[in-house]
N, C-alpha and C positions, 0 to 999 in steps of 0.2 A: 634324812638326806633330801636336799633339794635340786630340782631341775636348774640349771645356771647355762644361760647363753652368752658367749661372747662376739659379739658379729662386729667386725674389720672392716672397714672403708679405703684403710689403704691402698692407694695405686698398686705396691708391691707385695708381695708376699714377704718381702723380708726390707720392709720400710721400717721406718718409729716407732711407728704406731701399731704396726701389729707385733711389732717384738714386746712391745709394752702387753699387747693382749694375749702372745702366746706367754706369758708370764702371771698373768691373772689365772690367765685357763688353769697352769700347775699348780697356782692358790687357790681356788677355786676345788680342785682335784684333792687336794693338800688337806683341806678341808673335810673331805668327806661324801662331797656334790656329785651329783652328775653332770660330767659339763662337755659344752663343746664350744668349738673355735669355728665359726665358718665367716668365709669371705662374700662380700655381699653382689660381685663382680661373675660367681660364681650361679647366682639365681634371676639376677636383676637387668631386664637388656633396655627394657623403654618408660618412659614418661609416662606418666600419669596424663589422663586424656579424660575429654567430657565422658563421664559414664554415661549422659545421657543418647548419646549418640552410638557409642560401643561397645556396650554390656550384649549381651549372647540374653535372648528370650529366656533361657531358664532362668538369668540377673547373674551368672559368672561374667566374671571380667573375660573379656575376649586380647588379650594383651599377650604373644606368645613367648612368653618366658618363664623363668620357674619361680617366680616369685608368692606366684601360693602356695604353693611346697614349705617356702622360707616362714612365711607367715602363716601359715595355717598348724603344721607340722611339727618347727622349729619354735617360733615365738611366741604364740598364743600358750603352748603348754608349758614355756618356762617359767619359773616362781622368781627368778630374776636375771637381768641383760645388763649386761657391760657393753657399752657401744663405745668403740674404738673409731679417729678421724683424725686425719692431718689439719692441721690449722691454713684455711683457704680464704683470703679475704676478709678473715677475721670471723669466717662462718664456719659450718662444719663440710664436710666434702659434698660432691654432688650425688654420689652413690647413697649417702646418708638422708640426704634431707630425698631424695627420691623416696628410699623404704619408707619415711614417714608420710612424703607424698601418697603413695601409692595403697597406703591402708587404709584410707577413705574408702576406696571402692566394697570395701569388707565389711566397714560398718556403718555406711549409706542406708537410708530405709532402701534404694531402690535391690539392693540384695536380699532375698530372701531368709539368708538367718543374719540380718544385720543384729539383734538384739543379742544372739548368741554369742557372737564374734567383739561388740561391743564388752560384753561384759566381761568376758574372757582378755581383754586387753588393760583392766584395773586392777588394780591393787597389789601390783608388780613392785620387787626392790631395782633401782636402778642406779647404774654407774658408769662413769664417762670416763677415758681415755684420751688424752690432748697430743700428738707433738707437732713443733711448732718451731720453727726457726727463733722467733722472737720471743722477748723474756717479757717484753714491757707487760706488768699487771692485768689491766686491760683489755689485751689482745684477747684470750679466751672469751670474754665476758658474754660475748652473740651466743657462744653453744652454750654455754652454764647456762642460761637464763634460758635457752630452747629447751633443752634435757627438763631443767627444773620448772618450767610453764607444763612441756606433756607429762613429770610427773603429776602436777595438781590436777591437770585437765581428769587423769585416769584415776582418781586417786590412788597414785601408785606414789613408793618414797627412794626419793633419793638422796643414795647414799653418799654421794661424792664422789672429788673427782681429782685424775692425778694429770699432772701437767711434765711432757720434759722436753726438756731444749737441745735442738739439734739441727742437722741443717744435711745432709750428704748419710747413706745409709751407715746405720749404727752408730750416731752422735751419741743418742740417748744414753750406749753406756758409759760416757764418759763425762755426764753431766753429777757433778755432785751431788746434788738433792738424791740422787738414787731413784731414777722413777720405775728402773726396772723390776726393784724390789718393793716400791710402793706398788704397782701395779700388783705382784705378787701379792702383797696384804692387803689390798683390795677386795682379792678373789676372795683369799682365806676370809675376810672379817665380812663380808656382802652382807649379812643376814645377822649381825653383831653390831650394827652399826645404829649410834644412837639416832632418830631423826623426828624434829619436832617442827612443827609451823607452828608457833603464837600468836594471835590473839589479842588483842588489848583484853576482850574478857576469858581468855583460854584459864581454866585452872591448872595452876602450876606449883609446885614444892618448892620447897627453898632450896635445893639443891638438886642437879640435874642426876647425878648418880646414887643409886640406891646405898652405895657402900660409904658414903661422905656421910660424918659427925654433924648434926646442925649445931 
């Protein structure tokens, strides 16, 4: 059994994007995991700020919100995150890119266990959650490539990501593709999921899956 966080950016509690994630959470659960669903609106109240200026003499962030709770508590000890976001400008939410903002302050030298806290943030399974009024290919592209830069940065893997199209709360169930059940096999498969980066000189088999005939 694995620790599994699902963390929600959704404006709503009951937007796209977290029906998408409280539907991971039940595959995730489904699975076996220990998981939870928290909303990020719930820990997170200010911006990332010069640490040089505002760090507290012991090297704690002086920022009063519950966002070390979030990240100390919640995120550092999970084995993998499903990060959940509406599609904003073709970015991820600002609730979103804030948590990532805001973990700087944790694994800054100017903290005191930044090395602990650094290394404690690698080698995470991770997965994205998209909805999005628009279809066009493309539009995702800023967070996939966000998600999958802070996997390589952490060497942490990701595992992929489910996209659905909606616009007015609860489009997503009525989107073909089914993302509410993608999301579900999400949760379930998180830690199943094949994940490779290549190499020009990476050694590699003639075939990705163990059970294929060469």
């Amino acid at each position: 059994m694995k620790k599994v966080l699902i963390l929600s950016s959704s404006p709503r509690r009951n937007g796209n994007s977290f029906l998408m994630a409280e539907s991971a959470l039940k595959g995730a659960q489904a699975a076996g995991h220990e998981a939870e669903l928290l909303y990020i609106d719930d820990y997170l109240k200010h911006f990332l700020r010069d640490c040089r200026e505002c760090r507290l003499e012991n090297g704690e962030c002086s920022l009063q919100d519950n966002y070390r709770d979030l990240f100390l508590n919640h995120y550092l000890p999970a084995d993998g995150i499903i990060f959940a976001t509406p599609l904003y400008w073709y970015g991820m939410s600002g609730q979103l890119k804030t948590f990532f903002d805001r973990s700087f302050c944790y694994y800054a030298a100017s903290h005191p266990k930044s090395d602990e806290y650094a290394e404690a943030m690698c080698g995470k399974t991770l997965g994205l959650l998209i909805a999005s009024e628009e279809s066009y290919p493309a539009a995702p592209m800023g967070i996939i490539h966000s998600i999958q830069e802070f996997s390589r940065y952490t060497h942490s893997h990701f595992a992929g990501y489910v996209q659905g199209i909606g616009n007015k709360r609860g489009d997503v169930d009525e989107d073909p593709c089914d993302p509410i059940l993608q999301a579900h096999q999400l949760g379930t498969t998180l830690f199943d999921r094949f994940y490779t980066d290549y190499k020009m000189d990476t050694p590699r088999k003639g075939s990705v899956w163990d059970n294929v005939e060469s």
